[in-house]
ZAVO-923807 format. One record per residue (C-alpha): residue in one letter; residue number from 1; x, y, z. Coordinates in nm, 2 decimals. Example, Ala and Ser with C-alpha at 12.3 -4.5 7.8 and 13.67 -1.06 7.14 Angstrom:
% ZAVO-923807
{"A", 1, {1.23, -0.45, 0.78}} {"S", 2, {1.37, -0.11, 0.71}} 
//
This chain:
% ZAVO-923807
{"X", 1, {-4.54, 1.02, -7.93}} {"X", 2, {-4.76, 1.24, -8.09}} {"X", 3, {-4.73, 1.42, -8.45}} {"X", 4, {-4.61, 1.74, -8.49}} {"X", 5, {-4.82, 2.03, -8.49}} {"X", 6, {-4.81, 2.35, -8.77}} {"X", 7, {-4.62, 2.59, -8.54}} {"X", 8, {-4.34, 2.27, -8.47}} {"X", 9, {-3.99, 2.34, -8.58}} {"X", 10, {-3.89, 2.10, -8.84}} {"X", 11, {-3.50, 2.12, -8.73}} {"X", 12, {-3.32, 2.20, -8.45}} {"X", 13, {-2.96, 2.25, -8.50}} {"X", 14, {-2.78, 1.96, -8.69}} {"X", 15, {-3.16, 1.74, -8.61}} {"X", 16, {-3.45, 1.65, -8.76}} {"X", 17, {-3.74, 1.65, -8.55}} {"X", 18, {-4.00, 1.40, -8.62}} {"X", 19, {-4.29, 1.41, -8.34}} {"X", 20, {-4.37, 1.55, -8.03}} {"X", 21, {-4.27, 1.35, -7.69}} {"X", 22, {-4.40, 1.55, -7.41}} {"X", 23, {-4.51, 1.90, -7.28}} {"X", 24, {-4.36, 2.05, -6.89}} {"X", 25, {-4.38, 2.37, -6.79}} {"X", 26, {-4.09, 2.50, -6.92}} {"X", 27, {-4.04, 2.32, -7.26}} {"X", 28, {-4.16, 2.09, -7.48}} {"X", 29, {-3.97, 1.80, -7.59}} {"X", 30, {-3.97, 1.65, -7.93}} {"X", 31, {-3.84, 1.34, -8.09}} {"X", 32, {-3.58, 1.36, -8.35}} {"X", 33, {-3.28, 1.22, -8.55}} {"X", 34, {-2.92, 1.37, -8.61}} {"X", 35, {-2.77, 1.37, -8.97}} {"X", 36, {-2.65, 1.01, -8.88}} {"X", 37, {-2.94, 0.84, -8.82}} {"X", 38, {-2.90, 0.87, -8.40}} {"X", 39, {-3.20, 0.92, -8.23}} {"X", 40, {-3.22, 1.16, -7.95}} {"X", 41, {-3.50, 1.39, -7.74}} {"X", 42, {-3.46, 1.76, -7.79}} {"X", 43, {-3.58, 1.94, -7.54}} {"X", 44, {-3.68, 2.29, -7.63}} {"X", 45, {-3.74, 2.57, -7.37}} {"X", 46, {-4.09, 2.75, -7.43}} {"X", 47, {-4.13, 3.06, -7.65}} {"X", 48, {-4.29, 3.29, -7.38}} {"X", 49, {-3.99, 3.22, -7.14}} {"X", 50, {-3.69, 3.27, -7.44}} {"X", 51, {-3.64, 3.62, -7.36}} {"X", 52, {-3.62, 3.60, -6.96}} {"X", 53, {-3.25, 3.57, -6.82}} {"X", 54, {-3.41, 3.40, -6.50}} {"X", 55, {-3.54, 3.10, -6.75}} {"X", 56, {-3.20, 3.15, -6.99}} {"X", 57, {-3.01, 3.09, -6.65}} {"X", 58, {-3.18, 2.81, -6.50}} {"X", 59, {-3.19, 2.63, -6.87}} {"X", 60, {-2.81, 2.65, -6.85}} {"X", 61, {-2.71, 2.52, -6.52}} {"X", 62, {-2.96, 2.23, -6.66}} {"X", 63, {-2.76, 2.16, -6.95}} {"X", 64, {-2.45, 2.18, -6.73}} {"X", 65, {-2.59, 1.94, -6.50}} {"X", 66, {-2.66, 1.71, -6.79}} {"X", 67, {-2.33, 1.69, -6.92}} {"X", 68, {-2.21, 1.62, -6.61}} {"X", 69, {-2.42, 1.34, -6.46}} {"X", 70, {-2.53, 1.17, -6.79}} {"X", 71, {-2.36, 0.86, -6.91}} {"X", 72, {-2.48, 0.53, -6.74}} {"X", 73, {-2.72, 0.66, -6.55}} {"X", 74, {-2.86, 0.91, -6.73}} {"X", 75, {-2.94, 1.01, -7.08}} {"X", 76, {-2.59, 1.12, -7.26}} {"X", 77, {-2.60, 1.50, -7.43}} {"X", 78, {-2.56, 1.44, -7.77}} {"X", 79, {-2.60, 1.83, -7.83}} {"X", 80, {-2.71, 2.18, -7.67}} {"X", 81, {-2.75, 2.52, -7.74}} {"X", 82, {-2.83, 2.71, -7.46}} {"X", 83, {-2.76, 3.04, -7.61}} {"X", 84, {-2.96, 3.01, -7.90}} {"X", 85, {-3.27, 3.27, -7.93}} {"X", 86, {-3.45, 2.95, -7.82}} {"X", 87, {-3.25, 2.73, -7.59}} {"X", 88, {-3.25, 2.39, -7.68}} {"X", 89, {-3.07, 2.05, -7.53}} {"X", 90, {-3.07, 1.73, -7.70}} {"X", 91, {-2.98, 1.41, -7.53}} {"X", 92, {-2.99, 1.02, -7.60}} {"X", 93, {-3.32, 0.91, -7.66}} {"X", 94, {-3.41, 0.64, -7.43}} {"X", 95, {-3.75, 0.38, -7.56}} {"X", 96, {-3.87, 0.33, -7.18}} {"X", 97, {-4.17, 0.41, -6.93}} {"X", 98, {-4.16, 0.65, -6.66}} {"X", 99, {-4.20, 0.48, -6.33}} {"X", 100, {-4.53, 0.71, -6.26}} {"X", 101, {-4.68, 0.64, -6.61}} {"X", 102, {-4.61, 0.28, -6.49}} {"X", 103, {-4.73, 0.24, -6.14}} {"X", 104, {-5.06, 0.48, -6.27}} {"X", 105, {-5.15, 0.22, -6.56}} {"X", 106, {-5.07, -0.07, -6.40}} {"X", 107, {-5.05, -0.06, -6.01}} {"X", 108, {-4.74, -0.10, -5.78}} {"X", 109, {-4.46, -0.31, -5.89}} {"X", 110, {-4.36, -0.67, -5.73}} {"X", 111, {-4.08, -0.72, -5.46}} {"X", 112, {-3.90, -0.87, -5.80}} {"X", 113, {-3.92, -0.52, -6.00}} {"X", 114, {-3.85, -0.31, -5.72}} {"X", 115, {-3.56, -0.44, -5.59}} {"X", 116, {-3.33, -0.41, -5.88}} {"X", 117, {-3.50, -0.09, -5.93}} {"X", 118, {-3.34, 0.03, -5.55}} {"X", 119, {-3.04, -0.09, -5.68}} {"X", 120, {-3.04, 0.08, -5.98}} {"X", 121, {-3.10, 0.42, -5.85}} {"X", 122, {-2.92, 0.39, -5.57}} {"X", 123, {-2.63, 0.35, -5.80}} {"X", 124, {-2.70, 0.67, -5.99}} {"X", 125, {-2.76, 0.86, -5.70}} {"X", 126, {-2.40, 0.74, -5.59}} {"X", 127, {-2.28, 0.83, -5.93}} {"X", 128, {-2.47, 1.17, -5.94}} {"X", 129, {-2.32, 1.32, -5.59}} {"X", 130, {-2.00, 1.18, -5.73}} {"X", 131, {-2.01, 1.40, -6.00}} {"X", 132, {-2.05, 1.69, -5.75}} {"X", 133, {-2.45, 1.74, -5.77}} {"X", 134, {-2.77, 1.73, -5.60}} {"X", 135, {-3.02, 1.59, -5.81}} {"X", 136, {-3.33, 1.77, -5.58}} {"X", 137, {-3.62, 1.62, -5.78}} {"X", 138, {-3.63, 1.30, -5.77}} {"X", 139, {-3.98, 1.15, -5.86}} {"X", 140, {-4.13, 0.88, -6.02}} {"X", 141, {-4.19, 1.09, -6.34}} {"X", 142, {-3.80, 1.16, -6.38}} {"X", 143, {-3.73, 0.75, -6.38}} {"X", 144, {-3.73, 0.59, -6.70}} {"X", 145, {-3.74, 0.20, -6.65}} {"X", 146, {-3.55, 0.06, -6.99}} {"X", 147, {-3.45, -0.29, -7.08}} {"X", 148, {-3.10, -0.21, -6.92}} {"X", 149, {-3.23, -0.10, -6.62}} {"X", 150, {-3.33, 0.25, -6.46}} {"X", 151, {-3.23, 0.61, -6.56}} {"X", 152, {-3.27, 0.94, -6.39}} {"X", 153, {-3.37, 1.22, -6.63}} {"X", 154, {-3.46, 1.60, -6.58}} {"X", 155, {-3.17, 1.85, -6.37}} {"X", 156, {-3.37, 2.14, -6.44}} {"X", 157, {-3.35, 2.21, -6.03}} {"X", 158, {-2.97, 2.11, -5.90}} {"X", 159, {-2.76, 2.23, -5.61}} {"X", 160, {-2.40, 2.12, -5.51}} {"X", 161, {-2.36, 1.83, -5.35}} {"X", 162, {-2.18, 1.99, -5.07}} {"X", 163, {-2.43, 1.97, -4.78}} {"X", 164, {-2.53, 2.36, -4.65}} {"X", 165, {-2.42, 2.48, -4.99}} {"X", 166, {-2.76, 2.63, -4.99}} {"X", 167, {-3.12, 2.65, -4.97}} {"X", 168, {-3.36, 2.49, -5.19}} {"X", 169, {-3.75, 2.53, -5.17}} {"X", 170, {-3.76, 2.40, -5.54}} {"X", 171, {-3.88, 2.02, -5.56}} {"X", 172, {-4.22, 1.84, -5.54}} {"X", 173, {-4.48, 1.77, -5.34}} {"X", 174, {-4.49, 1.41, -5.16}} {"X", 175, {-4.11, 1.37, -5.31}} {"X", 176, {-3.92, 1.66, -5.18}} {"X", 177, {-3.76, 1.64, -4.87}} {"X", 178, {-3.86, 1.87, -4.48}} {"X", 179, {-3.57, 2.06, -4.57}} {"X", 180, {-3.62, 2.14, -4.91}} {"X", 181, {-3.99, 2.23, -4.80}} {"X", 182, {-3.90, 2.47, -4.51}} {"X", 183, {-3.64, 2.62, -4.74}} {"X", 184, {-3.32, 2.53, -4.51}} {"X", 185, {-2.97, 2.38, -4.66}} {"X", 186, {-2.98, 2.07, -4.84}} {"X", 187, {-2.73, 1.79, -4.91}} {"X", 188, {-2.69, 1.43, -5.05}} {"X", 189, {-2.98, 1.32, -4.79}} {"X", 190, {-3.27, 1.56, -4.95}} {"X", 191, {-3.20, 1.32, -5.27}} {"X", 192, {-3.20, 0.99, -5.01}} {"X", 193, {-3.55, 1.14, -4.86}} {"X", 194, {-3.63, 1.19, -5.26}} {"X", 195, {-3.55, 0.80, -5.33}} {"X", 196, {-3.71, 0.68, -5.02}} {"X", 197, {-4.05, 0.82, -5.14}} {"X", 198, {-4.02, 0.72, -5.52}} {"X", 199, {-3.94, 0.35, -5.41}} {"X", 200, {-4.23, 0.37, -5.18}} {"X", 201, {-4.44, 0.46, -5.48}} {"X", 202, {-4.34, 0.19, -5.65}} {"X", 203, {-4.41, 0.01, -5.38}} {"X", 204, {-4.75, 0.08, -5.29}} {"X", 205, {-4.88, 0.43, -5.51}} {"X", 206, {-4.82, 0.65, -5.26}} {"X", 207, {-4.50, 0.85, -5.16}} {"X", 208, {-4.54, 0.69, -4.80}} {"X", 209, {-4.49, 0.33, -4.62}} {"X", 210, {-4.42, 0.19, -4.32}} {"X", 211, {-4.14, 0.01, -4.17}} {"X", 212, {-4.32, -0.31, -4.19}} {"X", 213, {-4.23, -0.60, -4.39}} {"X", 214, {-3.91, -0.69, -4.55}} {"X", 215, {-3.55, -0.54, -4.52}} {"X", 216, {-3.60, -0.38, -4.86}} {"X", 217, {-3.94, -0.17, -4.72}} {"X", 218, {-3.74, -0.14, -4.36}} {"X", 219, {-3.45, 0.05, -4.58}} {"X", 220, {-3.70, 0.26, -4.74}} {"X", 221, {-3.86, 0.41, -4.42}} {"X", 222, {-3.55, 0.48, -4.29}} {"X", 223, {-3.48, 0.72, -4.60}} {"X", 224, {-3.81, 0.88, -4.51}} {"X", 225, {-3.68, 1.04, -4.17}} {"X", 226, {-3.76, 1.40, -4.13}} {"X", 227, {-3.43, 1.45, -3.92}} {"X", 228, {-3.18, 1.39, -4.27}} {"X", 229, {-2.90, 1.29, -4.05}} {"X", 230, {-3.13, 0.97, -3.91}} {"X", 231, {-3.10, 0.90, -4.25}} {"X", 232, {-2.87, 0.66, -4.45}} {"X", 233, {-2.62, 0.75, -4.63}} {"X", 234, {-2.58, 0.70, -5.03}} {"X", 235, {-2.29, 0.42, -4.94}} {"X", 236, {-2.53, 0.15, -4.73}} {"X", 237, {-2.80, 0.24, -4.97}} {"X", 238, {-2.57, 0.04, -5.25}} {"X", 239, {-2.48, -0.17, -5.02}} {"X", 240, {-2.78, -0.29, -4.92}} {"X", 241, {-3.01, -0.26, -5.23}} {"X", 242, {-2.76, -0.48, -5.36}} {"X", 243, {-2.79, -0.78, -5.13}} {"X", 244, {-3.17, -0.72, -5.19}} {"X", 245, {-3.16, -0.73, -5.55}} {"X", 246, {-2.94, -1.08, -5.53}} {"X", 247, {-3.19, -1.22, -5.29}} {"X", 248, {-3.32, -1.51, -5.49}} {"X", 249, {-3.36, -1.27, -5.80}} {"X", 250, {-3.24, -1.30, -6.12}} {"X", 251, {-2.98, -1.02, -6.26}} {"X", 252, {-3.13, -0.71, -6.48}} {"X", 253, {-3.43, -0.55, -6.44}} {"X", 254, {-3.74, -0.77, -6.42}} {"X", 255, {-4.04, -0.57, -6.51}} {"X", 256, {-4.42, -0.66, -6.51}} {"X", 257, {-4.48, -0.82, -6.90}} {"X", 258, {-4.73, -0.51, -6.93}} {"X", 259, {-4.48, -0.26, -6.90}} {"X", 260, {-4.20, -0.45, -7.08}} {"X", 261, {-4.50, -0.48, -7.38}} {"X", 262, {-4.56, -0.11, -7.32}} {"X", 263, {-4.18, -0.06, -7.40}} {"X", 264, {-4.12, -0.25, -7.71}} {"X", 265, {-4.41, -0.09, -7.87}} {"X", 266, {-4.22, 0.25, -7.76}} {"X", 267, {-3.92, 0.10, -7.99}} {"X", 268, {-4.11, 0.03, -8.29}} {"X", 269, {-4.27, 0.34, -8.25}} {"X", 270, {-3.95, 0.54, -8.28}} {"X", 271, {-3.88, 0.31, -8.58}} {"X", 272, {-4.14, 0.48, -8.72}} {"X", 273, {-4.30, 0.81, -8.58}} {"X", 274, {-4.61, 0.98, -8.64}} {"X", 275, {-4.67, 1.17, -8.98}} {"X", 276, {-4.63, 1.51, -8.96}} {"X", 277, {-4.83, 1.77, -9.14}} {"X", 278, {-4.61, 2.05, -9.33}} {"X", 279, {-4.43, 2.30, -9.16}} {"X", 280, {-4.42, 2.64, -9.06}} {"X", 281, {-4.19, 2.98, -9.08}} {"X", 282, {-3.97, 2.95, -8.74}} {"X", 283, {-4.15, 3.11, -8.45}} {"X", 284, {-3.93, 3.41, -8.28}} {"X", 285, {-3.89, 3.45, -7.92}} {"X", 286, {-4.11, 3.69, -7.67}} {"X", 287, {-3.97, 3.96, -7.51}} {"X", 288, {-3.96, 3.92, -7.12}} {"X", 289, {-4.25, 3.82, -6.95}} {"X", 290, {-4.27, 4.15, -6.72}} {"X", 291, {-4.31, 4.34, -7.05}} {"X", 292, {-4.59, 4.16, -7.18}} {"X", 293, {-4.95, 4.25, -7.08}} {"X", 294, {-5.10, 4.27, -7.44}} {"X", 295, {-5.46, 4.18, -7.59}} {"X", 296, {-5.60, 4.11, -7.21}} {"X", 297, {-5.40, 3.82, -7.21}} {"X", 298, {-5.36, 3.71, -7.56}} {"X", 299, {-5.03, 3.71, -7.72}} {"X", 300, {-4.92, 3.63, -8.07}} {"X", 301, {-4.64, 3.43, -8.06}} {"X", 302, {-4.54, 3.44, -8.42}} {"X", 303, {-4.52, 3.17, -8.70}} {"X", 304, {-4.87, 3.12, -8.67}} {"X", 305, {-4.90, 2.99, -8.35}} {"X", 306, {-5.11, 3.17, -8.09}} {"X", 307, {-5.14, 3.12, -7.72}} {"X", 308, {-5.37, 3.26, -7.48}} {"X", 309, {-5.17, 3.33, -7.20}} {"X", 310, {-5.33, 3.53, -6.87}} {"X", 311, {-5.16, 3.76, -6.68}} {"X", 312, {-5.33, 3.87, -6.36}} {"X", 313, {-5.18, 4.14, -6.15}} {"X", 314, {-5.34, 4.39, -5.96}} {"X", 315, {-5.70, 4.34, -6.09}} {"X", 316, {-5.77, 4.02, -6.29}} {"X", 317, {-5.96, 4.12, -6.58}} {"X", 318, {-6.34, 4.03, -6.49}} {"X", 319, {-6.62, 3.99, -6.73}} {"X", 320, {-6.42, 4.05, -7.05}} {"X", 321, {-6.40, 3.74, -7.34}} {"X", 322, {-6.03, 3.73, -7.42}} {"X", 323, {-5.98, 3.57, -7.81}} {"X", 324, {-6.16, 3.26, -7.94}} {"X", 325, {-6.39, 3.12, -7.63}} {"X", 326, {-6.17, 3.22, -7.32}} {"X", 327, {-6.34, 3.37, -7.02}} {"X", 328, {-6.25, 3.51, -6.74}} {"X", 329, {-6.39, 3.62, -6.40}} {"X", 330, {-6.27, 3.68, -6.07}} {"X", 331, {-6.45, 3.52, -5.74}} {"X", 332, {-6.32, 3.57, -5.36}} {"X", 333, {-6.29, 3.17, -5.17}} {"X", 334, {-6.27, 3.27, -4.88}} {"X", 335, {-6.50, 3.54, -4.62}} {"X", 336, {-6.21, 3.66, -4.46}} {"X", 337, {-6.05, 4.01, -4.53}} {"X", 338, {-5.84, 3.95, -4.82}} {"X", 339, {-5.46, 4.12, -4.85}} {"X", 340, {-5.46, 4.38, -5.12}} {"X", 341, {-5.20, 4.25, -5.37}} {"X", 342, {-4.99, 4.59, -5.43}} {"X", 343, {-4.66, 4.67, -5.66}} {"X", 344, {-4.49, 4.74, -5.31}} {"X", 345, {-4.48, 4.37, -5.22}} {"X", 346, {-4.13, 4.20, -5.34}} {"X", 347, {-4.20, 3.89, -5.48}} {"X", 348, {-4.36, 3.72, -5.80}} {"X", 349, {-4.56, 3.43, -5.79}} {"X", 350, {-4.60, 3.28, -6.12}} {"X", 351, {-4.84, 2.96, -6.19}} {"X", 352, {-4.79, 2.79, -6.53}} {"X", 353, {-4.98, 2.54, -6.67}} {"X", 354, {-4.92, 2.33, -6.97}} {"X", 355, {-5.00, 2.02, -7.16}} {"X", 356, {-5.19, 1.86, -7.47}} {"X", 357, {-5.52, 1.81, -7.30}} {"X", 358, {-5.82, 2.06, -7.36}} {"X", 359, {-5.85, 2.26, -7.05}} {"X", 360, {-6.22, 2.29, -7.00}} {"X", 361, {-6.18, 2.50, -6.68}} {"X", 362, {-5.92, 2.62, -6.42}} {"X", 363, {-5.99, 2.82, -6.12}} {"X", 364, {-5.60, 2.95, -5.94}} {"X", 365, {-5.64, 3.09, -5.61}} {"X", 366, {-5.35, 3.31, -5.43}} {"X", 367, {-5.46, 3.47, -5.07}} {"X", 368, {-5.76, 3.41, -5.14}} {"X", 369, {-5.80, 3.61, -5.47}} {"X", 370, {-5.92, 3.33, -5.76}} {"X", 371, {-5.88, 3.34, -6.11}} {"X", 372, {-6.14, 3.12, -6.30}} {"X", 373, {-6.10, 3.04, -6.70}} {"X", 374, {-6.27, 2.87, -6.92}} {"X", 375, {-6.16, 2.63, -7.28}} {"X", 376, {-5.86, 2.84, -7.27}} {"X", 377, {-5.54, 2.78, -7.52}} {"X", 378, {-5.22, 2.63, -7.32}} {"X", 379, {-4.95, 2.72, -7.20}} {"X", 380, {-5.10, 2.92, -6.96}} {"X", 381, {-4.98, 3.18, -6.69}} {"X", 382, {-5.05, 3.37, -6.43}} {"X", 383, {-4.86, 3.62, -6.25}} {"X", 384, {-4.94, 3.75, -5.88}} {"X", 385, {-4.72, 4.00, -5.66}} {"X", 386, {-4.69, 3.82, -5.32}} {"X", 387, {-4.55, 3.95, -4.97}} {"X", 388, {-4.18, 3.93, -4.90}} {"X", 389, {-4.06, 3.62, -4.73}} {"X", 390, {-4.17, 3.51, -4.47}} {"X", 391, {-4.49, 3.58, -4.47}} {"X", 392, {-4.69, 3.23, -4.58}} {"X", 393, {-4.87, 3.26, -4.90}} {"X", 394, {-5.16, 2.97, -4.99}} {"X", 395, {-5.19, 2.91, -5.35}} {"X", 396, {-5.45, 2.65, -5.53}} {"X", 397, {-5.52, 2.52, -5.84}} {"X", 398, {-5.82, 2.33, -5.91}} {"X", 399, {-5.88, 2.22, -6.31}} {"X", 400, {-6.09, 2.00, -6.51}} {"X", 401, {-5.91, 1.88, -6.85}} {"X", 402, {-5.98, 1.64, -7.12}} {"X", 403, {-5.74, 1.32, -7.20}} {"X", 404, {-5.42, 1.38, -7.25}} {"X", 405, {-5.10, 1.55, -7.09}} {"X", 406, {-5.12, 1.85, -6.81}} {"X", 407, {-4.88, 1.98, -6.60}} {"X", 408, {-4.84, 2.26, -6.36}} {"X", 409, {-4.56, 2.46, -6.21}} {"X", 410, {-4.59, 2.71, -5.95}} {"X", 411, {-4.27, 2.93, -5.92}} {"X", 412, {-4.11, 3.24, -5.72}} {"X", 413, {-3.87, 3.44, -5.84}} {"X", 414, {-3.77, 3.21, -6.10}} {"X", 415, {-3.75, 2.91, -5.77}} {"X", 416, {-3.98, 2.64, -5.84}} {"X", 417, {-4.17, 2.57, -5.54}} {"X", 418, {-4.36, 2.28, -5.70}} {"X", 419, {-4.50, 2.06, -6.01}} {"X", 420, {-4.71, 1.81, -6.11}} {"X", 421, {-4.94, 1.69, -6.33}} {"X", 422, {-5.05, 1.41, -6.54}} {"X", 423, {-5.11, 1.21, -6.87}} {"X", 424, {-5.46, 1.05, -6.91}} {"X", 425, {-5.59, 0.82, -7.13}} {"X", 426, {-5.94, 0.80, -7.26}} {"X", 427, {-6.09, 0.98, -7.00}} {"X", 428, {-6.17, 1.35, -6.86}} {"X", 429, {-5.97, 1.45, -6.52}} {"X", 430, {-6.09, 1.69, -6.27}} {"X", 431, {-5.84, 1.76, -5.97}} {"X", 432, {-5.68, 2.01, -5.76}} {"X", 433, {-5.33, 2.10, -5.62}} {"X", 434, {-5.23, 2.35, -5.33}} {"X", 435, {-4.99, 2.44, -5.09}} {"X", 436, {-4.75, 2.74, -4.92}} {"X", 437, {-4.50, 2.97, -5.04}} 
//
C-alpha cells in the first residue's frame, strides 16, 4: 500500500478510503473501510475515461461479472456504483500476493505449492463457467495466493460461457489463448489454455513447459494445445489436480515461508495503513476522450490534480514542450514507406500507460510512425486512427521507468488487445512490448 495522494478521494460511497493499493489502466484501486469496520478494495475507474460510454459499458458488465462469480473463489462485492459520475466497485479486501508478484520476487514455486494451487483454480474455473462466464484473462497477476488458498480477481474482459458465443481478441500476451489471439470464438477452453500457462509460470517463470516430468506438468501441456478441442476439459482438470494435490501433500495451500512472511506483513499492514496527507475538493469527470485535444496534450483534471495526457492523431506534435518538463518529438523506425494515418480509416487504436513509477522516457510506435516523451506525468495516452480490419497493424512500446508500478494497455475500439506491466522494487526498469492488431 501506498498513502494517499492530495487529489485522492477521501470517501467513496458509504467507505472510507485509507491508502492506495494499485494503479491499471483503467482505474486505480484504493484501500478502504465501510461504516462497520469491513475492509474492502474499491476500485475506482479513471477520471479521463468517466465520460466515455465504451469505458461506462465495459466497467458495468465488470461489476456484473463480479457479482456473479465472487464468493469462494473470488473476492465478494461488498458495494458498486457503476452509474456514479465516477464508476466505482468495492469488493472484499483480500491480505494476499499475486502469483506474478510472487514467482518475480522469489522464483518458481515447488511441486508442493503448485499443486494445491492447480487444484485451487481449477475449482474456480469450474465454479466460474458454472456461473455462466468466461473469465478470458487469466494470468498470474489476477491470482491472489491467501492463507485459504487461491482467488481469481479482475472480470474487466468476460464473454459467455457458451462456446462460439463470440469473438474475443481481448486477453494477454503469453496467457491468452490462439483463439482469442486470431480473434475467432472462444469458450471454456480459452480459460483452460489461460490456466495451463499461468501454472506453467508458476512452474518455471515462463508461460510455457514441456510435457516432461510428472503427471501434474503432463496435465499442464495438454492445456497448452493450440487445437482447444485437444484440450481437457474443466471436469478432468478437478479431477485430476485433485489426486495431485493429495499425492503425499498435506491439505491447504503450502506456500514458500517468503511469501507466507510477505503475506502477514500485508495483514498488519491493513491493520494499520499509510498516513494520509489532507484532502482535496472531489475531482469531476472529463468529457469524452474524442473531445479532448486541449493544451497540446495537457489536461486539467480538476481538484487540483493535473495529468499530462498525449493525444497523437494525424501529426504528433514535434518539437513543442508540453507543461512542466514533457517533450515530445516524432522519429520514423522504420525505412520503408510509411501508411499515412487519415480520418478515413475506421478504427481507433488507443495505448495507455499508467502506474506510480517516474516515466523517464517512452517511445510508442504504430506503422511505423513513433511517438517519443520524456519525464512525462501518468496516466498517459495516445490515440492513433488505424486501417479497418483486417489489415495487420504493428504497434510497440519501449519505456524506461523508475521503481515502482507501470502498466500498459493497448486497446481498439474500446477491445483490449493486450496489457502488462510491472511493480519494481529498488531498481530502474527499461523494457519493451509489441505485437499485432
Amino acid at each position: 500500500m501506498r498513502p494517499l495522494e492530495h487529489g485522492d478521494p477521501r470517501t467513496i460511497g458509504r467507505h472510507r478510503i485509507l491508502a492506495r493499493i494499485g494503479v491499471g489502466g483503467m482505474a486505480i484501486v484504493y484501500f478502504g473501510r465501510s461504516l462497520g469496520g469491513r475492509t474492502v478494495a474499491v476500485k475506482v475507474m479513471h477520471l479521463e475515461f468517466a465520460a466515455d460510454p465504451e469505458y461506462r459499458d465495459r466497467f458495468l458488465r465488470e461489476v456484473a461479472a463480479a457479482r456473479t462469480a465472487g464468493g469462494r473463489y473470488s473476492p465478494g462485492v461488498v458495494d458498486a456504483d457503476p452509474d456514479a459520475p465516477v464508476p466505482w466497485l468495492a469488493m472484499e479486501f483480500l491480505p494476499a500476493v499475486s502469483l506474478r508478484e510472487a514467482v518475480r520476487d522469489h522464483g518458481p514455486l515447488p511441486r508442493e505449492s503448485v499443486a494445491p494451487l492447480a487444484a485451487g483454480l481449477a475449482e474456480a474455473l469450474a465454479s466460474i463457467h458454472g456461473a455462466g462466464i468466461l473469465h478470458l484473462d487469466l494470468k498470474p497477476g489476477n491470482v491472489l495466493l491467501t492463507a485459504e488458498g487461491p482467488r481469481v480477481i479482475d472480470f474487466g474482459i468476460v464473454g459467455g460461457v457458451r462456446t462460439g458465443a463470440g469473438a474475443h481478441r481481448a486477453g494477454s500476451p503469453g496467457f491468452m489463448s490462439s483463439e482469442q489471439l486470431a480473434g475467432a470464438a472462444t469458450g471454456p477452453a480459452s480459460d483452460v489454455f489461460s490456466y495451463g500457462a499461468t501454472l506453467a509460470y508458476a512452474l518455471t517463470g515462463t508461460p510455457r513447459l514441456d510435457a516432461a516430468g510428472d503427471p501434474l506438468r503432463a496435465l499442464v501441456a495438454r492445456c497448452l494445445d493450440a487445437d482447444p478441442a485437444a484440450r481437457p476439459a474443466v471436469t478432468e482438470l478437478v479431477s485430476a489436480t485433485r489426486i495431485a494435490a493429495s499425492d503425499g501433500m498435506s491439505d491447504g495451500m503450502s506456500l514458500p515461508a517468503e511469501v507466507v512472511a510477505e503475506i502477514h506483513r500485508r495483514v498488519s499492514e491493513a491493520a494499520n495503513p499509510p498516513v494520509a496527507g489532507p484532502a482535496a475538493p472531489p475531482p469531476t469527470p472529463r468529457v469524452s476522450r474524442r473531445a479532448v485535444l486541449l493544451a497540446g496534450g495537457a489536461a486539467v483534471l480538476g481538484g487540483g490534480a493535473t495529468a499530462a495526457l498525449a493525444f497523437a492523431r494525424d501529426e504528433p506534435v514535434s518539437g513543442r514542450a508540453l507543461p512542466g518538463t514533457t517533450t515530445v518529438r516524432t522519429t520514423t523506425t522504420t525505412t520503408a514507406p510509411v501508411a499515412p494515418i487519415t480520418e478515413s480509416d475506421d478504427r481507433t487504436l488507443e495505448i495507455i500507460v499508467s502506474g506510480e513509477s517516474t516515466l523517464y522516457s517512452l517511445t510508442t510506435t504504430v506503422r511505423g510512425q513513433a511517438e517519443s516523451v520524456r519525464n512525462v506525468a501518468l496516466p498517459w495516452r495516445r490515440i492513433v486512427d488505424i486501417p479497418a480490419w483486417p489489415e495487420p497493424v504493428a504497434w510497440r512500446i519501449d519505456y524506461h521507468h523508475s521503481a515502482g508500478s507501470f502498466g500498459y494497455e493497448i486497446i481498439v475500439d474500446g477491445q483490449t488487445y493486450a496489457s502488462g506491466g510491472e511493480d519494481s522494487t529498488g531498481q530502474d526498469v527499461t523494457d519493451f512490448a509489441e505485437g499485432t492488431v
